[in-house]
C-alpha positions in Angstrom: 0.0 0.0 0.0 1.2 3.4 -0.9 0.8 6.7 1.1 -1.6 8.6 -0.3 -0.8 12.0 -1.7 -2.4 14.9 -0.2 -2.5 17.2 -3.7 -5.3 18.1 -4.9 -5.7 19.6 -7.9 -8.8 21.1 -9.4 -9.5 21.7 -13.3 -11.7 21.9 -15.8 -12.1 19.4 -18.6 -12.9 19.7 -22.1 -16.4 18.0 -22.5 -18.3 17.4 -25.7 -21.0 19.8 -23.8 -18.4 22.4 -23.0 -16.2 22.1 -19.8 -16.3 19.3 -17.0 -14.8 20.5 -13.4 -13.1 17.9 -12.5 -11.0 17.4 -9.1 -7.6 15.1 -9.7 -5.9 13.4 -6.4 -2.7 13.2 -7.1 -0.6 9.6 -7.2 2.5 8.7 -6.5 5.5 9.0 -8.8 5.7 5.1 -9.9 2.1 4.8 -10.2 1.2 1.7 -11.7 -2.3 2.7 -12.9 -4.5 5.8 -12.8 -8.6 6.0 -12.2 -11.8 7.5 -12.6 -14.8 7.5 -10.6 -18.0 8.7 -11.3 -20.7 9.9 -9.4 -24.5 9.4 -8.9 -27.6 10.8 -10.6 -27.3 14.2 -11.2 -31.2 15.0 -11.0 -31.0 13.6 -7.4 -28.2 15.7 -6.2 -25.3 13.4 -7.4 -21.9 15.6 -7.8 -18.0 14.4 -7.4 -18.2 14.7 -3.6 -20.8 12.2 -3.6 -19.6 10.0 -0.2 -19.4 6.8 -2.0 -17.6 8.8 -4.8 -15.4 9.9 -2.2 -14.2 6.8 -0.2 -14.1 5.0 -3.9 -11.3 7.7 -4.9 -9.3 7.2 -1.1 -9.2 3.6 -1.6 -7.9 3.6 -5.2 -5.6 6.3 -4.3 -4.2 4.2 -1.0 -2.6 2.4 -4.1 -0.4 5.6 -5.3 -2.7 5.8 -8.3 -3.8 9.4 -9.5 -7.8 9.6 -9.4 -10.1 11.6 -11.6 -13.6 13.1 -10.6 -15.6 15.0 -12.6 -19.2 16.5 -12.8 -21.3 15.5 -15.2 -22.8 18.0 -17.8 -24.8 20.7 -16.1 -23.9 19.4 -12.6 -21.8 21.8 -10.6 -19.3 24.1 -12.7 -19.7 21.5 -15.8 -21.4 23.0 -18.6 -24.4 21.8 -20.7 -27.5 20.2 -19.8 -28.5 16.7 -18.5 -28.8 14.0 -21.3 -30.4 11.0 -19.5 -27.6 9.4 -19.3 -26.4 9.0 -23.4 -24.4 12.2 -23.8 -23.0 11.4 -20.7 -21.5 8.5 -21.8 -19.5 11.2 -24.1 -18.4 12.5 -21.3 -16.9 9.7 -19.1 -14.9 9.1 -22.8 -13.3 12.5 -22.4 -12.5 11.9 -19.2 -11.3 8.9 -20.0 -9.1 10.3 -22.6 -7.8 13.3 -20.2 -6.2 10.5 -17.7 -4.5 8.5 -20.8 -3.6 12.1 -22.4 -2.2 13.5 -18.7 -0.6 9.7 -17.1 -0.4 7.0 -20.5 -1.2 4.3 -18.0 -3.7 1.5 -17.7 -6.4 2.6 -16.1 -9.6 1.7 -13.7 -12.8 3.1 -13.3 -15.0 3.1 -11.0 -19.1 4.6 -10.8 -21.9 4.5 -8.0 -25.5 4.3 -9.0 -25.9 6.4 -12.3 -22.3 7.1 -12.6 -22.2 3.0 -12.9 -24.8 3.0 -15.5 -23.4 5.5 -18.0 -19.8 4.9 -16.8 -19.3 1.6 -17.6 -20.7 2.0 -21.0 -17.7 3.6 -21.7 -15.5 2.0 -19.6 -16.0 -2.0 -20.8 -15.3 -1.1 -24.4 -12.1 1.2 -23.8 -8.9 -1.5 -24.0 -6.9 0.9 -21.8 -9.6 0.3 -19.0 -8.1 -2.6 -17.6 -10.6 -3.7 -14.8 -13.9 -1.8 -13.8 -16.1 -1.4 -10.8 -20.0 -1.0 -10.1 -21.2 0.0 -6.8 -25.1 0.4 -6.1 -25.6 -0.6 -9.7 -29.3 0.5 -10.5 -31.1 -2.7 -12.3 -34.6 -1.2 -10.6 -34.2 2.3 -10.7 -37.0 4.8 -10.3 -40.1 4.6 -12.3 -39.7 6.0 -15.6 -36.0 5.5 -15.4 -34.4 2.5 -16.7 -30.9 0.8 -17.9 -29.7 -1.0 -20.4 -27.1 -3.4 -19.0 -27.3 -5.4 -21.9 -23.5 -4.5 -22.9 -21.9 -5.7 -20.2 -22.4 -9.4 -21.5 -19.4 -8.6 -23.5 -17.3 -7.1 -21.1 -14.4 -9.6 -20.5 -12.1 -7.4 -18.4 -12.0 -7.7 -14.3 -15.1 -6.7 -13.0 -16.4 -6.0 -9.5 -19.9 -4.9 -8.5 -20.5 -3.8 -4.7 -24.2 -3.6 -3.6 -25.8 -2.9 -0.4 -28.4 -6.1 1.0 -31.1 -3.6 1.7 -30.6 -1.3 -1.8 -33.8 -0.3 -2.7 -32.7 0.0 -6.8 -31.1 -3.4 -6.7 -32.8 -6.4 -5.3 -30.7 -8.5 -4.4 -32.3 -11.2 -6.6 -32.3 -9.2 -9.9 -28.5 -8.5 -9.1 -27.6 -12.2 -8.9 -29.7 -13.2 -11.8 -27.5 -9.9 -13.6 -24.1 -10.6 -12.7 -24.6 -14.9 -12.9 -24.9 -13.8 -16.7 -21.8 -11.9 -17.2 -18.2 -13.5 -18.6 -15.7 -13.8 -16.1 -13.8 -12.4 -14.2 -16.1 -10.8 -12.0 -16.8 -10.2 -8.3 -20.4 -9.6 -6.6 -20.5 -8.5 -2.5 -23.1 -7.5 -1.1 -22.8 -5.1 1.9 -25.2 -7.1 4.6 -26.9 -3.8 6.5 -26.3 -1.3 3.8 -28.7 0.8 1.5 -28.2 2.3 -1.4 -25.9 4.8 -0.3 -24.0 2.1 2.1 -24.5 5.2 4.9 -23.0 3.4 7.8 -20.8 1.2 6.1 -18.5 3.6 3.8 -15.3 2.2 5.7 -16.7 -1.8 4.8 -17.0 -0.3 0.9 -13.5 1.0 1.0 -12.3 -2.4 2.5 -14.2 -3.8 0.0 -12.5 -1.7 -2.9 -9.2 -1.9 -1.2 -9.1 -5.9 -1.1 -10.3 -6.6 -4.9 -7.7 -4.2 -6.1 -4.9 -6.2 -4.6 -6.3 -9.3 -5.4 -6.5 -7.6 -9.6 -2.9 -6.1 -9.1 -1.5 -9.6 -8.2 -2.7 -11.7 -10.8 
């Protein structure tokens, strides 16, 4: 385990909406990889300092590796307007494309809730995404909301999902039946006591993070 740089450096991103602010925490100077982790719905008050978003970020940066967060279009400082999820998509890619364009390492994304949805559209079909993370991964969402998770039947990299037992947008059930039709590798917890936001159990998420990261760096 690395110690985690305390530099953090804000910035704005170029987005296909017009700029993404964006927060980087910095790694260490023989980082291995570098991440991204993207945040909740932005309709529901999803931003970058999301909590999960947060303790995502410390737990990949524990590991010396630089992490990005960003708000999505017309969340925050970020420009534009909410796209139900398909232009933001677009934006995960340039974010994407900032940490190759800033680091030129493999890298590893992460996304809560929403941020899971869109982001791993992106993330499964990038080759320098090397291993990808869900937590609270929406298969129920709200009426009148719903996601596609079709595409991640082809996603052949390492993947982890990270659920809490008593998320009310992911049934514990539905989530099995979901991940038990995926390619390997792959990785489902589920956090017993948690909700959706795992309020009360952010440091048994980190753990969580913290310990499937090792086990993806040694193999």
């Amino acid at each position: 385990m690395h110690t985690q740089s305390s530099s953090i450096r804000s910035l704005f991103l170029d987005g296909p909406a017009g700029r993404l602010e964006a927060l980087l925490n910095a790694g260490s100077d023989n980082a291995t990889r570098a991440a991204l982790v993207c945040h909740p719905h932005p309709l529901y008050g999803g931003t970058l300092h999301n909590k999960v978003v947060f303790h995502s970020m410390k737990a990949l940066n524990s590991f010396g590796f630089p992490v990005l967060r960003f708000n999505f279009r017309g969340t925050g400082l970020s420009k534009g307007e909410h796209n139900q999820g398909m232009g933001e998509v677009d934006d995960v890619r340039a974010a994407l494309e900032w940490l190759d364009d800033e680091f030129h390492l493999p890298m590893v994304f992460a996304g809560f809730s929403f941020g899971a949805a869109v982001g791993l559209r992106a993330a499964c079909v990038d080759s320098r995404v090397k291993a990808a993370i869900g937590l609270g991964l929406p298969v129920a969402p709200l009426e009148g909301r719903s996601y596609d998770f079709g595409f991640l039947h082809s996603c052949e990299k390492p993947k982890l999902f990270v659920s809490g037992a008593r998320d009310q947008f992911a049934p514990r059930a539905e989530l099995r039946q979901l991940i038990a039709s995926l390619s390997e590798p792959k990785k489902l917890i589920i956090v017993e006591g948690a909700d959706h936001f795992f309020e009360g159990r952010l440091r048994e998420l980190r753990e969580t993070i913290e310990a499937w990261i090792r086990e993806f760096l040694s193999t």
